[in-house]
PLY file of the C-alpha trace (Angstrom):
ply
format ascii 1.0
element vertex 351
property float x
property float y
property float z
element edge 350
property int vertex1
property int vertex2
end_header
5.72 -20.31 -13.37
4.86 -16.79 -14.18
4.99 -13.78 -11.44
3.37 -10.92 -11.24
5.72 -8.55 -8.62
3.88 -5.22 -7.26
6.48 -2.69 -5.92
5.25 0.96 -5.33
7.62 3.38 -5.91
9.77 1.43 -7.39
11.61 4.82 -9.30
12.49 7.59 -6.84
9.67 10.47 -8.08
12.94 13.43 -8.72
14.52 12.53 -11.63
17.11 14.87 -11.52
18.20 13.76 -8.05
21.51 13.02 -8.65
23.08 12.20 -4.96
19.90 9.69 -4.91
20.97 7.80 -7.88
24.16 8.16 -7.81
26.22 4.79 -7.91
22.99 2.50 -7.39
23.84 -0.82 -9.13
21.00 -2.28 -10.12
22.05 -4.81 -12.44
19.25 -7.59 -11.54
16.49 -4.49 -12.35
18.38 -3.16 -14.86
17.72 -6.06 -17.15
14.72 -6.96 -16.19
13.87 -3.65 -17.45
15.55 -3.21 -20.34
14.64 -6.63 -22.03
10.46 -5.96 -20.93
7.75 -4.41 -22.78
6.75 -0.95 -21.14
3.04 -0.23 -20.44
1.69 2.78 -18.63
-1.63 3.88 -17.21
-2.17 7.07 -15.47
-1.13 7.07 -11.53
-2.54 5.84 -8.89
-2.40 4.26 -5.58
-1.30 0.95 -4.11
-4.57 0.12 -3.03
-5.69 0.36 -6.98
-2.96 -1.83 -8.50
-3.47 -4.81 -6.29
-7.68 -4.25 -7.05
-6.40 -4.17 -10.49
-4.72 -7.65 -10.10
-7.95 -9.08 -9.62
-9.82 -7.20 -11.84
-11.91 -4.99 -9.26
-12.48 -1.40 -9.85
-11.10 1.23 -8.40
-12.85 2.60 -4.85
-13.97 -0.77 -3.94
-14.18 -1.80 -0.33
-11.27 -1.50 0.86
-11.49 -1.46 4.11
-13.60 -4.79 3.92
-11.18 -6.53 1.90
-8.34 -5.10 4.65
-10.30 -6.36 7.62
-9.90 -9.88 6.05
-6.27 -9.63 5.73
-5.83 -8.91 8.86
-4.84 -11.94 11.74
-5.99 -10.00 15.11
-9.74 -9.75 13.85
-12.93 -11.97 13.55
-14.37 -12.32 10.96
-15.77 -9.36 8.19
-19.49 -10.50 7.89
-21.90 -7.80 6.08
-21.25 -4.82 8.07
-19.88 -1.70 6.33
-16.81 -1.22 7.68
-14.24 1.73 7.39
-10.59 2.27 7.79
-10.25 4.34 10.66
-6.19 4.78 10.58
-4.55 7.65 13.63
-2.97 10.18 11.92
-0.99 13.56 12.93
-2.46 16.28 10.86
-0.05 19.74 11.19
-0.08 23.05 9.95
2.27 24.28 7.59
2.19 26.97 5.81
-1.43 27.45 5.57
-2.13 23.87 4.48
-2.51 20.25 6.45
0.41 18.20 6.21
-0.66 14.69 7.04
1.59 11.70 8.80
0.32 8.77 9.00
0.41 5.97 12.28
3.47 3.90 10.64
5.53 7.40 11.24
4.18 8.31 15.11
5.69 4.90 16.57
2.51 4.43 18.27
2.26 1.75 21.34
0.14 -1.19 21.40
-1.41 -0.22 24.64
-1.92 3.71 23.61
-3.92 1.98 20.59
-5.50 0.00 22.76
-6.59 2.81 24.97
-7.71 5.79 23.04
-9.83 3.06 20.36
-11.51 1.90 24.15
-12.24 5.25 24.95
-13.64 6.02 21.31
-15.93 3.00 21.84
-16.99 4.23 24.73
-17.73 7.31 23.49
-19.47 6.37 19.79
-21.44 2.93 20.89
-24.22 4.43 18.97
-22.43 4.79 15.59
-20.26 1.28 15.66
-17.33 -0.70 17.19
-13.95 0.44 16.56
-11.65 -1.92 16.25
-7.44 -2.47 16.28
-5.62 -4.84 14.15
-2.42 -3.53 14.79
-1.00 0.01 16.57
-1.13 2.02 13.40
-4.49 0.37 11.30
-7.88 0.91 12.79
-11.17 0.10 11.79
-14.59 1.55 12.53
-17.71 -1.39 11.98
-20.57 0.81 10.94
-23.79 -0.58 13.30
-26.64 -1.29 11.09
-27.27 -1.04 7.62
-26.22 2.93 6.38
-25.87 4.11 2.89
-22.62 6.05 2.14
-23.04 7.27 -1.15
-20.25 7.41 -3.54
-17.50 7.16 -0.83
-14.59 9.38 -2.65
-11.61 9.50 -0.16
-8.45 9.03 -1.30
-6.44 5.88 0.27
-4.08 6.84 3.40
-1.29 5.86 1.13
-1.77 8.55 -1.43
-2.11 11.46 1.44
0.70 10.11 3.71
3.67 12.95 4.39
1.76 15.02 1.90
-0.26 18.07 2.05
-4.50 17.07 2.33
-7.56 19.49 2.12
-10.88 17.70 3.05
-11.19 14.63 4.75
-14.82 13.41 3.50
-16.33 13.86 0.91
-19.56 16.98 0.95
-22.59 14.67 0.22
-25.78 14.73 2.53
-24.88 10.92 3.22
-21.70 11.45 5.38
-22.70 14.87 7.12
-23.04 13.01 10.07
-20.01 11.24 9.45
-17.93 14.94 9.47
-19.71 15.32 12.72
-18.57 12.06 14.32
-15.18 13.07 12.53
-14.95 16.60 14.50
-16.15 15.01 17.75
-13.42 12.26 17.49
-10.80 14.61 17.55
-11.67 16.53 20.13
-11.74 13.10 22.10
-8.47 12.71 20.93
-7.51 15.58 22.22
-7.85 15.33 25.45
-7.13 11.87 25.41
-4.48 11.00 28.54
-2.31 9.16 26.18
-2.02 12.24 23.91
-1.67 14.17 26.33
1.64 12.14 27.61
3.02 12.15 24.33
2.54 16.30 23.78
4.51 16.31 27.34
6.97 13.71 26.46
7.73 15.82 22.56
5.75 13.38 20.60
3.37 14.20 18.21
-0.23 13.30 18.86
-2.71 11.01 17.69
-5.04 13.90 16.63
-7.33 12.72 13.92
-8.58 9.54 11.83
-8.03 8.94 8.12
-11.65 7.37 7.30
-11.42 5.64 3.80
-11.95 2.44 1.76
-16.18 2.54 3.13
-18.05 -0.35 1.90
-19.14 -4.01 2.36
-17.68 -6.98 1.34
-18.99 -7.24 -2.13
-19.11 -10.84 -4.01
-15.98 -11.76 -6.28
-15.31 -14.72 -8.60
-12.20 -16.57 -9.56
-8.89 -15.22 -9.82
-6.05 -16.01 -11.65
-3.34 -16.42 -8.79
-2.56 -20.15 -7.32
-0.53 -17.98 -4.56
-0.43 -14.35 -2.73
2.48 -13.88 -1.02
2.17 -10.52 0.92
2.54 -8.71 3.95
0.55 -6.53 3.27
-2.89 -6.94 4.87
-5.40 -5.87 1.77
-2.94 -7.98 -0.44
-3.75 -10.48 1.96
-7.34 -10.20 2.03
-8.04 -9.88 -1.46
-6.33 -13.10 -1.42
-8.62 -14.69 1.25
-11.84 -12.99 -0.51
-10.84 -15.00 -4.18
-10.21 -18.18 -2.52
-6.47 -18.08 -3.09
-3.62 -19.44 -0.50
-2.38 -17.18 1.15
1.64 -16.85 2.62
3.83 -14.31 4.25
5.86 -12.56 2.27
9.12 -14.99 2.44
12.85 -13.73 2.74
13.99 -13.80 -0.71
13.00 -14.91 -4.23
15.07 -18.26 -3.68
13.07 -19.26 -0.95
9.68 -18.46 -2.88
10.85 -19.99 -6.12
11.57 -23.31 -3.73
8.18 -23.22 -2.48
5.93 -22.64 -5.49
4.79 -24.70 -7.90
6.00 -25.23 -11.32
3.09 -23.63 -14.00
1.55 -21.35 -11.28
0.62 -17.62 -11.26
2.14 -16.22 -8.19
1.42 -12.75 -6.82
3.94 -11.05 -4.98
3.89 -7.60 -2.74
6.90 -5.73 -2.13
6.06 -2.62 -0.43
9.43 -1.26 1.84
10.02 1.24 -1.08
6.60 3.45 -0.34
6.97 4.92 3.30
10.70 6.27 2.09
8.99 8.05 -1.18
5.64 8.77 1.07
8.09 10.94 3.44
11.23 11.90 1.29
14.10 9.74 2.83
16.03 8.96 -0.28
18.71 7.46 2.23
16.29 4.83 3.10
14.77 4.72 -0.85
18.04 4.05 -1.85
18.90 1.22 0.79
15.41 -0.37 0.28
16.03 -0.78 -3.58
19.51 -2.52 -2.88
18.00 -4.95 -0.60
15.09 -5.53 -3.02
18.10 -6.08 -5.84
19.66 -8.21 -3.85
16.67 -11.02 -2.57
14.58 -10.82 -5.33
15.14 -8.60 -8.61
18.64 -10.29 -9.29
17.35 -13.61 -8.80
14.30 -13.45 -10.70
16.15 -12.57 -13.13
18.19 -15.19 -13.12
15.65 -17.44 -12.79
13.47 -16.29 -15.60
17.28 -16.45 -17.77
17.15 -19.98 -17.00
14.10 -21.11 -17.59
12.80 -21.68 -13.88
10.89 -18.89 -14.73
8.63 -18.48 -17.21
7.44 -14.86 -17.30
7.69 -11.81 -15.13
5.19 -9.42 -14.68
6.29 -5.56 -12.87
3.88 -3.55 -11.34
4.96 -0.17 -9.79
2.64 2.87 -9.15
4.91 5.61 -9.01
4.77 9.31 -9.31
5.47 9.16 -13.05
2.77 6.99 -14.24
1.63 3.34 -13.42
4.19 1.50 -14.65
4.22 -2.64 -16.24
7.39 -3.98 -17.39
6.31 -7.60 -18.28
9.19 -9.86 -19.86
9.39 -13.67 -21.22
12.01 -16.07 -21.27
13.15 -15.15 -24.67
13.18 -11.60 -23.93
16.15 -12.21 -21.97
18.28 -13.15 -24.39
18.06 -10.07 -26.66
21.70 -9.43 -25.02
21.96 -6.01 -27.25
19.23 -4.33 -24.77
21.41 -3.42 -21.95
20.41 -2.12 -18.72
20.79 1.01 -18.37
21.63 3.79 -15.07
18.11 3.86 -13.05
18.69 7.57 -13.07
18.35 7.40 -17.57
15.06 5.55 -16.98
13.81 7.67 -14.05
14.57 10.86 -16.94
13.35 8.51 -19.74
9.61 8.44 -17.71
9.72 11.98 -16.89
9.39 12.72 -20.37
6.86 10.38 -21.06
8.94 8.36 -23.60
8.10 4.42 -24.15
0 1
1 2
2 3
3 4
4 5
5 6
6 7
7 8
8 9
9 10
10 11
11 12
12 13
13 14
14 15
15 16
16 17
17 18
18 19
19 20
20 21
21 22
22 23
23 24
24 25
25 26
26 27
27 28
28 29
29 30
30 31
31 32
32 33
33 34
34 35
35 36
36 37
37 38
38 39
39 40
40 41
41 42
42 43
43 44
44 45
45 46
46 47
47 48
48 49
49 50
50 51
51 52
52 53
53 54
54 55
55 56
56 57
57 58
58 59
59 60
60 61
61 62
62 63
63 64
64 65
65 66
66 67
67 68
68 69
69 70
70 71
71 72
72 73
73 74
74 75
75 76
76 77
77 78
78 79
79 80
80 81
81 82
82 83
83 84
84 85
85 86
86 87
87 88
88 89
89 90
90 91
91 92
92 93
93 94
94 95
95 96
96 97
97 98
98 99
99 100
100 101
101 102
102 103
103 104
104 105
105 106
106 107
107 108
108 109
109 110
110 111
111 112
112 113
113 114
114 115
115 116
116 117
117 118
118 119
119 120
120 121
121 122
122 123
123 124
124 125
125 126
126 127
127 128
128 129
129 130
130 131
131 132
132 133
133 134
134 135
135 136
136 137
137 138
138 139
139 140
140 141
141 142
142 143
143 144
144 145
145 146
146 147
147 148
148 149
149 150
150 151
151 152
152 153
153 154
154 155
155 156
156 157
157 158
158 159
159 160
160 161
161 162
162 163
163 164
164 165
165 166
166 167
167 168
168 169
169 170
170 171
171 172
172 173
173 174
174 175
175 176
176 177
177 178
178 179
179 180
180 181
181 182
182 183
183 184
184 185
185 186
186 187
187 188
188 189
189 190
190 191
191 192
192 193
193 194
194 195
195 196
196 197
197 198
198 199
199 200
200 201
201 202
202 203
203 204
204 205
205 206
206 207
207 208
208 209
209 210
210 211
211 212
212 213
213 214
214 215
215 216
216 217
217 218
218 219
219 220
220 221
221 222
222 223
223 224
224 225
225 226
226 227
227 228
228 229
229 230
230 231
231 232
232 233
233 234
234 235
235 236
236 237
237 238
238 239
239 240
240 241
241 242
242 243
243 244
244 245
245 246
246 247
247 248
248 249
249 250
250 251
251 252
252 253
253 254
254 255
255 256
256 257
257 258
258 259
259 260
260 261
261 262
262 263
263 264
264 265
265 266
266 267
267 268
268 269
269 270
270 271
271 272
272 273
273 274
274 275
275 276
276 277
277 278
278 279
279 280
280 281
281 282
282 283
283 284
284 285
285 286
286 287
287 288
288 289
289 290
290 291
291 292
292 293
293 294
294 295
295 296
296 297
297 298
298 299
299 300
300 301
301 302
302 303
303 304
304 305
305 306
306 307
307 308
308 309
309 310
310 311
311 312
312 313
313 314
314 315
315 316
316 317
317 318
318 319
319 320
320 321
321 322
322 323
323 324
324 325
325 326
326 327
327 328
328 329
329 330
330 331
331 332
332 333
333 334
334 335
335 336
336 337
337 338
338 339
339 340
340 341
341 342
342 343
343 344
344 345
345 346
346 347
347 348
348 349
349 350
């Protein structure tokens, strides 16, 4: 069996962060580490990696492939379809400071609600749609050309500072209209308004990304996805390959899959901590993550149960693949090492 394991932010981004890494015993990750061969590629997001998994390119559909991971929506069909996510946007400082839906604790019915009253106000344009209180969609009616659709995934903007929101082609000026109209339906939404009154920050914009149409794949390598993750998920669904919830631990995966398979496996808790700075939760996520499923892999790939390991993290310091083979585990001289010395060791771009 060989596993390919995608965790984002994997390495907290501040090396020098000393109360973060302090005492974190990683010894599962450590080795996995330390007996793998490094490769790097410049940044980038989550969205990216997983396309990278099965060979797509980067700023495909997105929000296509999303769509089909999702379980509350019919099915994708040739529209062009957007992600449409609620966001906060706030000033600070002179510049936007974005938080995404996963961070406003957003109800289903307040979803439910404002993306009704968005409908009803935009029948013209499309049907938006909600998969789940924080992911929206927006099915583009008829057949419209986009352009080069260059928005950055909601991941990469989340808890950060943004400037645009679309991109200045001739294609999508109407699209910053229906963008500045939306908002100002959002507004003076009731259900904003309630949570403005009740100290809760507003729904008060959309993050529109991932534009496109489903576009035709071929085989991929995986015999299983197992994801929560809903573009992990649809990906999945789009190649033709099973698709499982992510399960509790490695022990109950290993169990489960078959002997000689490629597995792919999503392991995302680590990125809204990193997205919004809460090393408290960083650090509590990685020990969790150490303790289902990095110290057991590598225990199973020790004993042969395992054939090869395969980790993906896109982090802050580079795009990072530690890949490692039976045998590598036995070089017993190549000890793990303090996460902190690696987090330095990346930071100054050394193998």
């Amino acid at each position: 069996m060989q596993l390919t394991v995608v965790v984002p932010e994997l390495v907290w981004p501040e090396p020098d962060d000393q109360e973060t890494f302090a005492a974190l015993a990683c010894p599962g990750l450590g080795t996995l580490i330390a007996r793998s061969q490094l490769s790097r590629r410049p940044p980038q997001s989550l969205e990216a990696t997983l396309c990278d998994a099965f060979g797509l390119a980067d700023n495909v559909a997105y929000a296509a492939f999303r769509v089909l991971g999702e379980t509350t929506l019919a099915a994708v069909s040739d529209a062009c379809w957007l992600c449409a996510d609620p966001v906060h946007l706030r000033l600070h400082q002179e510049r936007l400071i974005l938080a995404d839906g996963g961070s406003l604790g957003i109800e289903g019915a307040e979803a439910a609600a404002i993306v009704g009253h968005l409908n009803r106000q935009f029948s013209d344009v499309g049907t938006f749609h909600v998969a789940a209180a924080d992911r929206w969609y927006l099915q583009l009616a008829g057949t419209i050309d986009l352009g080069h659709f260059d928005v950055l995934p909601l991941s990469t903007v989340a808890g950060r500072r943004v400037g645009r929101q679309l991109p200045e082609t001739s294609q999508v000026r109407w699209l910053r209209q229906l963008l500045n109209e939306a908002q100002m339906v959002l507004h003076q939404h009731p259900a904003n308004e309630r949570r403005e009154e009740e100290g809760r920050p507003t729904v008060n914009s959309l993050w529109l990304w991932g534009a496109g149409v489903l576009p035709a794949v071929t085989a991929s390598r995986f015999g299983a996805i197992w994801a929560n993750n809903p573009l992990a998920r649809g990906l999945g669904r789009a190649f033709g390959v099973p698709v499982q919830p992510l399960p509790d631990d490695a022990g109950a995966l290993l169990a489960r899959a078959p002997a000689g398979s490629r597995q792919l496996v999503v392991l995302d808790a680590l990125q809204a901590p990193v997205q919004y700075e809460d090393a408290a939760a960083w650090r509590a996520g990685l020990l969790d993550l150490e303790a289902r499923w990095f110290a057991p892999l590598q225990k199973a790939l020790a004993g042969g149960k395992v054939q090869r390991v395969r980790l993906e993290a896109s982090t802050a310091y580079a795009t990072l693949a530690w890949e490692s083979g039976r045998s590598d585990q036995w070089r017993a001289w190549r000890r793990a090492e303090p996460l902190a010395a690696t987090a330095q060791s990346l930071a100054r771009g050394e193998p």
